[in-house]
C-alpha positions as CSV (number, residue, x, y, z in Angstrom):
1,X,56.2,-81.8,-84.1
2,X,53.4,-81.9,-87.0
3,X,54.3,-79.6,-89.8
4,X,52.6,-76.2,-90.0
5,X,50.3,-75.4,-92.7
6,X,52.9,-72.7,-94.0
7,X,55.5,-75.6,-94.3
8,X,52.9,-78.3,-95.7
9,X,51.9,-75.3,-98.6
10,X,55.4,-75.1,-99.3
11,X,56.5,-78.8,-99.6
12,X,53.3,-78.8,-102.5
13,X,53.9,-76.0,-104.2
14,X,56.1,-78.0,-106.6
15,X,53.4,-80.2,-107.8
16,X,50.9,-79.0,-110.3
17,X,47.6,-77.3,-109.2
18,X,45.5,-80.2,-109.1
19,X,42.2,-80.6,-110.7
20,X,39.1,-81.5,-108.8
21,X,37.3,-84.5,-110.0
22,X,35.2,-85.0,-106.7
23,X,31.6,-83.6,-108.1
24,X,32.3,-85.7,-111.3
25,X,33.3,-89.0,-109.4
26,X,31.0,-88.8,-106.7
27,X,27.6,-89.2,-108.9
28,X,29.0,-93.0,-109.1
29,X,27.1,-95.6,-106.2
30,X,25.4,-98.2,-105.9
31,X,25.5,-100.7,-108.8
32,X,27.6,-97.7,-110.8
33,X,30.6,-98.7,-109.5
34,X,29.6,-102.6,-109.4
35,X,28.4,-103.3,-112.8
36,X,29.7,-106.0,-114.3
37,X,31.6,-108.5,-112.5
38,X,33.3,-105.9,-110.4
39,X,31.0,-107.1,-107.6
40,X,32.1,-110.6,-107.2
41,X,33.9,-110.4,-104.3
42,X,34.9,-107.6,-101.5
43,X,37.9,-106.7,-101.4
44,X,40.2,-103.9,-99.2
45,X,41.0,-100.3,-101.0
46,X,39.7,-100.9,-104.2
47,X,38.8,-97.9,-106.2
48,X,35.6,-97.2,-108.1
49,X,36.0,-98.5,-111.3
50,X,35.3,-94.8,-113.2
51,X,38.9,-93.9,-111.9
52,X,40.6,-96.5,-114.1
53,X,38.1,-96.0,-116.9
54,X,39.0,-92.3,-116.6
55,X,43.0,-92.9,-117.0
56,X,42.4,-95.2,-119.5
57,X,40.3,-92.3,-121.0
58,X,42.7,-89.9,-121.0
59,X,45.9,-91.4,-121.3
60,X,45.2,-94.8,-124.2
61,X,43.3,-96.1,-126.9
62,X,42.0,-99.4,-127.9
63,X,44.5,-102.3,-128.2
64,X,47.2,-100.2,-125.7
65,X,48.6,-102.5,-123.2
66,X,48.0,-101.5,-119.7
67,X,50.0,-102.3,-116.4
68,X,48.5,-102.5,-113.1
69,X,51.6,-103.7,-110.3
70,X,49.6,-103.6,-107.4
71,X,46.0,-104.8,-109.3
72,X,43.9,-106.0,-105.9
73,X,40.6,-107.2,-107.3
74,X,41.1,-106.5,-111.1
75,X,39.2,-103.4,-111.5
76,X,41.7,-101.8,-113.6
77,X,41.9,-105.1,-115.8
78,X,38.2,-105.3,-116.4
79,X,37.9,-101.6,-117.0
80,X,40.2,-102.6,-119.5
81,X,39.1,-105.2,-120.8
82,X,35.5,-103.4,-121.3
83,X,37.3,-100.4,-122.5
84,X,38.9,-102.5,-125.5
85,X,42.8,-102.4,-123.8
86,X,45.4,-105.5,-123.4
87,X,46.4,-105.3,-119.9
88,X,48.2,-107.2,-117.3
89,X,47.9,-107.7,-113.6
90,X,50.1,-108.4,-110.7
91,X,49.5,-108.8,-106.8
92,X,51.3,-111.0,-104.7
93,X,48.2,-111.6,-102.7
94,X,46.9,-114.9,-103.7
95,X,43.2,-114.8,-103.2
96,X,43.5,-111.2,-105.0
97,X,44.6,-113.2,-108.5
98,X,42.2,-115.6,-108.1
99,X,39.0,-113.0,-107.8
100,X,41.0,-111.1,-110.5
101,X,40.8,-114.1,-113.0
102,X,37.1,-114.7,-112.3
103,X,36.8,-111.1,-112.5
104,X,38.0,-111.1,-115.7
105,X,37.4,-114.5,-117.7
106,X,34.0,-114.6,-119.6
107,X,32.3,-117.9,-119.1
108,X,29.1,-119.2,-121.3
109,X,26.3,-118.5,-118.5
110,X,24.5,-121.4,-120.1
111,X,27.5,-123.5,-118.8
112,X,27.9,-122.1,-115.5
113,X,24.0,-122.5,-114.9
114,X,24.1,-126.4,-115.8
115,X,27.3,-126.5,-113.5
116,X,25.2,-125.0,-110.6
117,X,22.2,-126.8,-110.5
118,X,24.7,-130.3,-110.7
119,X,26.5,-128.4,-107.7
120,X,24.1,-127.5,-105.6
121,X,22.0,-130.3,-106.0
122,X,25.3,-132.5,-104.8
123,X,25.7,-130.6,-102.2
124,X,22.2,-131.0,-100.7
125,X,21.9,-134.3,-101.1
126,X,25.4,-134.7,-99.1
127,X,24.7,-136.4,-95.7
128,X,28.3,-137.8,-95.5
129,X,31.1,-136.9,-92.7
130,X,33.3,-134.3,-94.6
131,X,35.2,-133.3,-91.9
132,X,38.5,-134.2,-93.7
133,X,37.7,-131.3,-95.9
134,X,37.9,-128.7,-93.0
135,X,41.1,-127.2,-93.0
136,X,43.7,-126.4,-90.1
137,X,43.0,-122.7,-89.5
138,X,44.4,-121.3,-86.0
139,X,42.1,-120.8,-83.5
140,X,39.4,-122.8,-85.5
141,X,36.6,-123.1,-82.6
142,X,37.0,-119.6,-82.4
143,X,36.0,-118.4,-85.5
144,X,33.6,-120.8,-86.7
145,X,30.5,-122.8,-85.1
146,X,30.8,-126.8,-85.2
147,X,27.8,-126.7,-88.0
148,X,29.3,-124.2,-90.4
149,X,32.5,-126.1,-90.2
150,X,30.4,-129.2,-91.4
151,X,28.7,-127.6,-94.2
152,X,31.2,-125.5,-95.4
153,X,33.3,-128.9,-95.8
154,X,30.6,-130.4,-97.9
155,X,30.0,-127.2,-100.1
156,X,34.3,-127.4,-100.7
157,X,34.7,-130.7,-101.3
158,X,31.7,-130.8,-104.0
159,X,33.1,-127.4,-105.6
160,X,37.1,-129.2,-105.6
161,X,36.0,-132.2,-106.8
162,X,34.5,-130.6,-110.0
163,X,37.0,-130.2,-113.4
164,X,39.7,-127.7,-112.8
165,X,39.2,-124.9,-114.9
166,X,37.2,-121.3,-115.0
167,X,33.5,-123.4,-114.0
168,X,35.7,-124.4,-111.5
169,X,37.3,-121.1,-110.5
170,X,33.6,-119.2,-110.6
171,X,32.2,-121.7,-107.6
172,X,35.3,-121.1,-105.4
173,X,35.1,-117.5,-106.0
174,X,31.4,-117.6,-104.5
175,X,32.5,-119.9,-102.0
176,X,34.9,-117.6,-100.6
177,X,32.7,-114.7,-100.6
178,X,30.3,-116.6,-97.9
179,X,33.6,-117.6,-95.7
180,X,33.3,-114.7,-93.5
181,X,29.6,-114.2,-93.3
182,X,28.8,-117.3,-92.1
183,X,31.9,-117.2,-89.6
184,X,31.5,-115.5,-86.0
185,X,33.1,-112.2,-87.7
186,X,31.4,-109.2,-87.2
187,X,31.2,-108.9,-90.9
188,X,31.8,-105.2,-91.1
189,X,35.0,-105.7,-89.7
190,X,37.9,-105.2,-92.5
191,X,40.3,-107.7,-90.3
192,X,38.3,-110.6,-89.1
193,X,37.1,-110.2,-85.4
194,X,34.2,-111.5,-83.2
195,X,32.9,-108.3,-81.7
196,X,30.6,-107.8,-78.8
197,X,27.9,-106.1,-80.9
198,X,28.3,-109.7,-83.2
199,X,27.8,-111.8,-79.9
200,X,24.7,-109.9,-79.2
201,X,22.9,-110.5,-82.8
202,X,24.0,-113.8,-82.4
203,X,22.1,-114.3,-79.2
204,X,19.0,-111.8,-80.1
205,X,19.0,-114.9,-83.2
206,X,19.3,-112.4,-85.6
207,X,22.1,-114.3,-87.6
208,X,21.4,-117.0,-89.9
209,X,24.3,-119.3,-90.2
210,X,22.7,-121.4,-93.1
211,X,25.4,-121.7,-95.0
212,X,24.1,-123.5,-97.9
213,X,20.9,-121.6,-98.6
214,X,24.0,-118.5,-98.2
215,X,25.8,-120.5,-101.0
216,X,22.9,-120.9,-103.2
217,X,22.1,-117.3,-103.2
218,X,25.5,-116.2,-103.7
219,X,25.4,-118.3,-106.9
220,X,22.2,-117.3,-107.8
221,X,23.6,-113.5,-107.6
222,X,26.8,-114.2,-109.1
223,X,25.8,-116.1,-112.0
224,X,23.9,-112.6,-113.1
225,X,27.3,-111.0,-112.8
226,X,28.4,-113.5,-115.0
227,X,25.7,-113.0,-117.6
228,X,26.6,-109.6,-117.6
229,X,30.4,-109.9,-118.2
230,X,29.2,-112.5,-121.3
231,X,27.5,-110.2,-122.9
232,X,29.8,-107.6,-123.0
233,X,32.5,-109.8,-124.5
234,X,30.0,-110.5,-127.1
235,X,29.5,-107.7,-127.8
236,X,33.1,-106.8,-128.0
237,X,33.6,-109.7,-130.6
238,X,30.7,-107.8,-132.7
239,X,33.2,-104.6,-132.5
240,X,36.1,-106.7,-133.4
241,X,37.4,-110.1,-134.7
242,X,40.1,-110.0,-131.8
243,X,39.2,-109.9,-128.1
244,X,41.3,-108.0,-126.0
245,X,43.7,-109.7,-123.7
246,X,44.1,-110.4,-119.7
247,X,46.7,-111.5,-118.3
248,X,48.2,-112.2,-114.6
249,X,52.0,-112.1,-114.3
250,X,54.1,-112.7,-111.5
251,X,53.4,-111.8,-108.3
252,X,56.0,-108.7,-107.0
253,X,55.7,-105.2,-108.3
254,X,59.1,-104.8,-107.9
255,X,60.5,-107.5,-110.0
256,X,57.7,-107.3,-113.2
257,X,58.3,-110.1,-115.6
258,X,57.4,-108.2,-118.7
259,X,60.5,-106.9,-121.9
260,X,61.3,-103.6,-121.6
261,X,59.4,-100.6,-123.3
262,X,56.0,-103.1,-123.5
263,X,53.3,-100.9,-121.8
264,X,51.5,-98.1,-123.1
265,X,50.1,-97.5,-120.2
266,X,50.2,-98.1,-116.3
267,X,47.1,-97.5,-113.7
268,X,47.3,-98.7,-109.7
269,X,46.2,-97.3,-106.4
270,X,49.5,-98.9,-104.4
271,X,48.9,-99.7,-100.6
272,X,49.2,-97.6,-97.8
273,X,52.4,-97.6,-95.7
274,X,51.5,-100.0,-93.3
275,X,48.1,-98.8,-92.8
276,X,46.2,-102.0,-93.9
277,X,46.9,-105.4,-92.8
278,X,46.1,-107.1,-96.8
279,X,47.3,-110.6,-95.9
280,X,44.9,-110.8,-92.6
281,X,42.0,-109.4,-94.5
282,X,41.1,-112.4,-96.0
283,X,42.8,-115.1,-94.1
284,X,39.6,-117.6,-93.5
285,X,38.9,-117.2,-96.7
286,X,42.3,-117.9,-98.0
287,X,42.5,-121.1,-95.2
288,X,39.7,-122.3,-96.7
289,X,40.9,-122.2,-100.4
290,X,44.3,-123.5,-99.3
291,X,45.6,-120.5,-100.6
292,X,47.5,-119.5,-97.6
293,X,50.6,-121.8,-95.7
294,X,52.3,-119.1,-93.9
295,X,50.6,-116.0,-93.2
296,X,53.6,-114.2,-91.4
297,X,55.8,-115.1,-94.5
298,X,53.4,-113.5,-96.7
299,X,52.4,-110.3,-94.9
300,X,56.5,-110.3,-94.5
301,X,57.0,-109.9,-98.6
302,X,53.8,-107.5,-99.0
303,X,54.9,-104.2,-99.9
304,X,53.6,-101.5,-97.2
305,X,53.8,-104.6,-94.5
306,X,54.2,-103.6,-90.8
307,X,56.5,-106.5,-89.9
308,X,60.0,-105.6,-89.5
309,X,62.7,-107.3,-87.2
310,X,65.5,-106.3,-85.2
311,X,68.1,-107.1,-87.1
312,X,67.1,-105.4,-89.8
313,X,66.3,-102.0,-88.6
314,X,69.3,-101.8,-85.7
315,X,72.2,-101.3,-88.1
316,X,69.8,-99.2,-90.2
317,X,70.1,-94.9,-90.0
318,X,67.4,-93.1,-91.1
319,X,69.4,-91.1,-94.6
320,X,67.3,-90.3,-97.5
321,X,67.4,-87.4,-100.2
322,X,64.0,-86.8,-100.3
323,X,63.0,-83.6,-97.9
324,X,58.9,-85.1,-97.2
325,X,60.5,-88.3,-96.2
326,X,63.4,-87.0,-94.4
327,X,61.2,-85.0,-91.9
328,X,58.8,-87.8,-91.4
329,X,61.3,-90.1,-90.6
330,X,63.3,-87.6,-88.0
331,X,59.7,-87.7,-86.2
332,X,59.0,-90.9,-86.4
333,X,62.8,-92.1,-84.7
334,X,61.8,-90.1,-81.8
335,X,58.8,-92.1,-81.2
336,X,60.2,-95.7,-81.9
337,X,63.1,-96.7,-84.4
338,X,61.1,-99.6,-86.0
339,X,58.4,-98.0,-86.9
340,X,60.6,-95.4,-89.0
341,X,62.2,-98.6,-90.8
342,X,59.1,-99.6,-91.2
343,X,58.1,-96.3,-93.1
344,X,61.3,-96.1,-95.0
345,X,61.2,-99.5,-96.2
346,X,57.8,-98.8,-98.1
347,X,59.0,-95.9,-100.0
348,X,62.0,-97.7,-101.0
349,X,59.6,-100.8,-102.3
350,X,57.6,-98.5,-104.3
351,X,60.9,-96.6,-105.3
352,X,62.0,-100.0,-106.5
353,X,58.3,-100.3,-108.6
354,X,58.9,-97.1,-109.9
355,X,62.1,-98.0,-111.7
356,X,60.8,-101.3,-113.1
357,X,57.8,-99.8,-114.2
358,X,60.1,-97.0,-115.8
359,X,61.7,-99.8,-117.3
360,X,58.3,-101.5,-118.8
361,X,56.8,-98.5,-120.2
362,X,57.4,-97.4,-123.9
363,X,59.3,-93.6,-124.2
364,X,56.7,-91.0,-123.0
365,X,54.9,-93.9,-121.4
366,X,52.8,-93.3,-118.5
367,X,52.1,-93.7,-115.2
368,X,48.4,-93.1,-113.1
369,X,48.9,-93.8,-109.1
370,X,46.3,-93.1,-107.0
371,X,47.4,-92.1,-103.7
372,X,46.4,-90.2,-100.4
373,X,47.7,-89.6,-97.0
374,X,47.5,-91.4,-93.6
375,X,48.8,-92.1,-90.6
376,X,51.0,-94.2,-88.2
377,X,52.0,-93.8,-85.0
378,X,50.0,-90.5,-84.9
379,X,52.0,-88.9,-87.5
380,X,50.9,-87.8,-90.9
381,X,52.8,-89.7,-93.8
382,X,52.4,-87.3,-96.7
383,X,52.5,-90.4,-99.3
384,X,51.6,-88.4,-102.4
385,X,53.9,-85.9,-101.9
386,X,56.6,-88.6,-101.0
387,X,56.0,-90.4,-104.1
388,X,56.0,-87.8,-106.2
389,X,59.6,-86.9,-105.4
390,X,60.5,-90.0,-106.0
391,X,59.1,-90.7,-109.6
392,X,60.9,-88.0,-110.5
393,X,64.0,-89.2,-108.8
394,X,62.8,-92.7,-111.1
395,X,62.9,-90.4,-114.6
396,X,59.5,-89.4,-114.2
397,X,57.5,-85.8,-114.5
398,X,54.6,-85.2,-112.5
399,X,52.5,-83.2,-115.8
400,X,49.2,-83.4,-114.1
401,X,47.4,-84.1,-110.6
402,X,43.7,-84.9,-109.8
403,X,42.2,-85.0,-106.3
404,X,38.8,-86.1,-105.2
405,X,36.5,-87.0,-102.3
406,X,37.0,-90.8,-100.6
407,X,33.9,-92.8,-101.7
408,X,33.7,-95.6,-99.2
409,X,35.7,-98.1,-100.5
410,X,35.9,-100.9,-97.6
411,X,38.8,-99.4,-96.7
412,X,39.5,-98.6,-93.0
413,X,42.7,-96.7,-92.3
414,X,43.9,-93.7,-89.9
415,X,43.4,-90.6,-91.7
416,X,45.2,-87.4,-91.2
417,X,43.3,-85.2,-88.4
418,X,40.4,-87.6,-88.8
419,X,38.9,-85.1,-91.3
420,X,35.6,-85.5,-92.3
421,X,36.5,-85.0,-96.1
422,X,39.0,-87.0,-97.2
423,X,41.0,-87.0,-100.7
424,X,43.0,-89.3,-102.6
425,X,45.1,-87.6,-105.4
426,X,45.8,-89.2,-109.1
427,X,49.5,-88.6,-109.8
428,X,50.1,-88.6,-113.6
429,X,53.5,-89.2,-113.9
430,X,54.9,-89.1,-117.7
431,X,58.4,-91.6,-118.7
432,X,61.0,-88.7,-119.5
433,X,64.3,-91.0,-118.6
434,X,65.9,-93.7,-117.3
435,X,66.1,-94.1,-113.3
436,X,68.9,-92.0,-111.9
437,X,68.1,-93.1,-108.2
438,X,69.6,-95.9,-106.7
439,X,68.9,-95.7,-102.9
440,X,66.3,-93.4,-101.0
C-alpha cells in the first residue's frame, strides 16, 4: 500500500519548513545555465549551475575548500572555481572526470586554435585505412554505420596521436560529444537506443552522418567555450596573485582520500536509487575513448546501481532504524526481494558518504545535497526524507531546506504520480558530531 497523505505530512513534519526557491531559480535557461564551459558536454542529472553558486553563496567565502563526492560534470567545481573557492571533485565514472578536467582547466585559446586548424586539417587530408583505430564495442554494426566507423577512426587516431596533455584532453572532449550523434541513437534518448522514430529520419534523409564537418563544428563551438573560461581566469588573476585550485581525487564517495577536518564546505546532487543507469549513458562514448573495459563491473561499483546478485540479497533481511526506509522496504519485499536489497543498499552507500564526508569537514562544516523523490517498482522512494534521517544518524542537523521546480536537466527518471510539477529539495545539513551510526 502507498502511504496516505496524512502519514506522508507526518513523516516531514520533522524537517524544517522549506523555503521556495522555484520563482528565483527558474528565470535561469538557455545559455544562463551554460555559460562558461558548462556546456561542453551532456551529461545525466546535472543541476543548473545557480544551485551550486547559490550554496556556495550562502554557506563560503573566497579561498574555502569545497567537496563535491558525487561531482558528474564539474558544475560545482567550476562554479567554484568562478566563485574564487578551492574545491575538489570525485566520481567514479570515468568519462565524468575527464569532461570535469576540461571543464575546469583554462587553456590559452590562442593555443587551442593553432592545435585545431593542425587537427583538422590532418584529419581531412587522411585517405588512409584506420580501421585499427575502431574499437571492439558490442553489437558494433548495430550502433554505427560502416562510414561513421571509418571516419570516426581517422578523427581518433589524429586527436591520440597529438601530445598528451589539456590540448590533448579539449579534442577528445569534443570528440566524445559527436559519438552519439553521428551513431544510429535516437539522440534524445538518455540510454543509447535506435528507435523507430530514428529509423524513419534516417530514411526521410533527414540525418546527416558527416561526421567530420560534425567535428569541425563542435570545435568551432567549443573553442568559444574555451575563450570564455580564459577570460575569466584572467580575470581572476587581476583579483588575485593566486588562482584558485581544482582538483579530482579518487574515484568512491565512500572512501574520500582527503585528512580529516579539510573542507569548508560540501555541495552534490547524489544519484537516484537505481533510477538512472550512469555507466550505460555514455557507453559509446566511453568505448570510443577506451575509457570503459567492463561495463557490468563498473555499473556494479556505482552507488544507486540496479545490479545485485543472489547471493547477496538471499541471506539478507530487510532491518533498518530508520521509519521512511523501513516502510519502503516492507513494500518493496512484497513485490520482489531483490529489488528491496537493491533499495537498501543505496541508502547504506550514501550512509557510508555521509560518515566520510562528516569525517572531511571542519567542526560546524557543512553539507548541501540536492535530492528529490522517485520511483521503482511503482513505489515512491521518499529519498529526501530517507537521507535526512540518516545525516542525522551521521552527526548531522538538518538547519535549513530549500525546494524548487525540476528545470529539465537531461534527466529521465520515474517520478512519483507522474506529477506535472516536480521538486528537488536542497538539504543543508550542518557537522554537529561524530557518526554514531554504524549499520542502517
Amino acid at each position: 500500500m502507498f502511504i496516505t497523505s496524512s502519514k506522508k505530512s507526518m513523516e516531514r513534519n520533522w524537517l524544517p519548513k522549506p523555503i521556495d526557491l522555484s520563482e528565483e531559480l527558474g528565470r535561469y535557461i538557455g545559455k544562463q545555465v551554460s555559460y562558461a564551459t558548462h556546456g561542453i558536454h551532456r551529461y545525466p542529472a546535472k543541476f543548473i549551475p545557480q544551485i551550486p553558486r547559490f550554496c556556495l553563496d550562502s554557506y563560503s567565502k573566497p579561498g574555502d575548500k569545497i567537496l563535491d563526492p558525487f561531482m558528474g560534470s564539474g558544475t560545482t567545481l567550476l562554479e567554484s572555481y568562478i566563485m574564487r573557492r578551492n574545491s575538489y571533485g570525485i566520481d567514479i565514472h570515468p568519462l565524468a572526470r575527464l569532461i570535469a578536467k576540461v571543464k575546469t582547466t583554462p587553456v590559452d585559446p590562442t593555443h587551442l586554435a593553432s592545435h585545431s586548424r593542425q587537427l583538422l586539417s590532418r584529419i581531412r587530408a587522411d585517405e588512409d585505412d584506420n580501421s585499427e583505430w575502431i574499437p571492439e564495442i558490442p553489437n558494433r554494426d548495430h550502433w554505427f554505420r560502416d562510414d561513421v566507423l571509418c571516419d570516426l577512426a581517422t578523427i581518433k587516431k589524429h586527436i591520440w596521436r597529438m601530445r598528451k596533455g589539456d590540448c590533448q584532453d579539449f579534442f577528445k572532449i569534443c570528440f566524445s560529444s559527436i559519438i552519439r550523434k553521428m551513431s544510429n541513437s535516437d539522440a534524445d534518448s538518455l540510454i543509447p537506443e535506435v528507435t523507430s522514430f530514428r529509423r524513419k529520419l534516417d530514411e526521410q534523409g533527414r540525418t546527416s552522418f558527416d561526421s567530420v564537418s560534425k567535428f569541425e563544428n563542435t570545435v568551432r563551438n567549443k573553442l568559444i567555450d574555451a575563450e570564455v573560461l580564459w577570460r575569466i581566469s584572467n580575470e581572476l588573476k587581476e583579483e588575485s596573485l593566486r588562482l584558485p585550485t581544482t582538483n579530482i581525487i579518487g574515484n568512491d564517495a565512500r572512501d574520500i582520500e582527503l585528512d580529516d577536518s579539510e573542507i569548508d564546505l560540501a555541495i552534490t546532487s547524489p544519484p537516484y536509487a537505481s533510477a538512472v543507469h550512469y555507466v550505460s549513458v555514455h557507453k559509446l562514448e566511453m568505448y570510443w575513448l577506451d575509457l570503459l573495459d567492463d561495463l557490468a563491473r563498473l555499473d556494479g561499483r556505482v552507488v544507486g546501481t540496479s545490479r545485485a546478485y543472489v547471493r547477496e540479497y538471499r541471506p539478507w533481511e530487510p532491518r533498518t532504524r530508520i521509519p521512511e526506509l523501513r516502510r519502503l522496504l516492507g513494500e518493496l519485499v512484497q513485490k520482489e526481494k531483490k529489488s528491496a536489497y537493491i533499495v537498501y543498499k543505496y541508502f547504506d552507500d550514501m550512509r557510508k558518504n555521509f560518515i566520510e564526508v562528516n569525517r572531511v569537514l571542519r567542526r560546524s562544516g557543512k553539507y548541501c545535497m540536492v535530492v528529490g523523490e522517485n520511483t521503482f517498482r511503482k513505489v515512491r522512494i521518499p529519498t529526501y526524507a530517507i537521507l535526512a534521517r540518516i545525516g542525522i544518524e551521521c552527526g548531522f542537523e538538518v538547519k535549513s531546506m530549500y525546494v524548487y521546480d525540476v528545470i529539465n536537466r537531461h534527466l529521465d527518471i520515474p517520478r512519483w504520480n507522474n506529477s506535472r510539477i516536480e521538486k528537488d529539495h536542497i538539504l543543508v545539513f550542518h557537522r554537529r558530531r561524530a557518526p554514531a551510526m554504524e549499520q542502517l
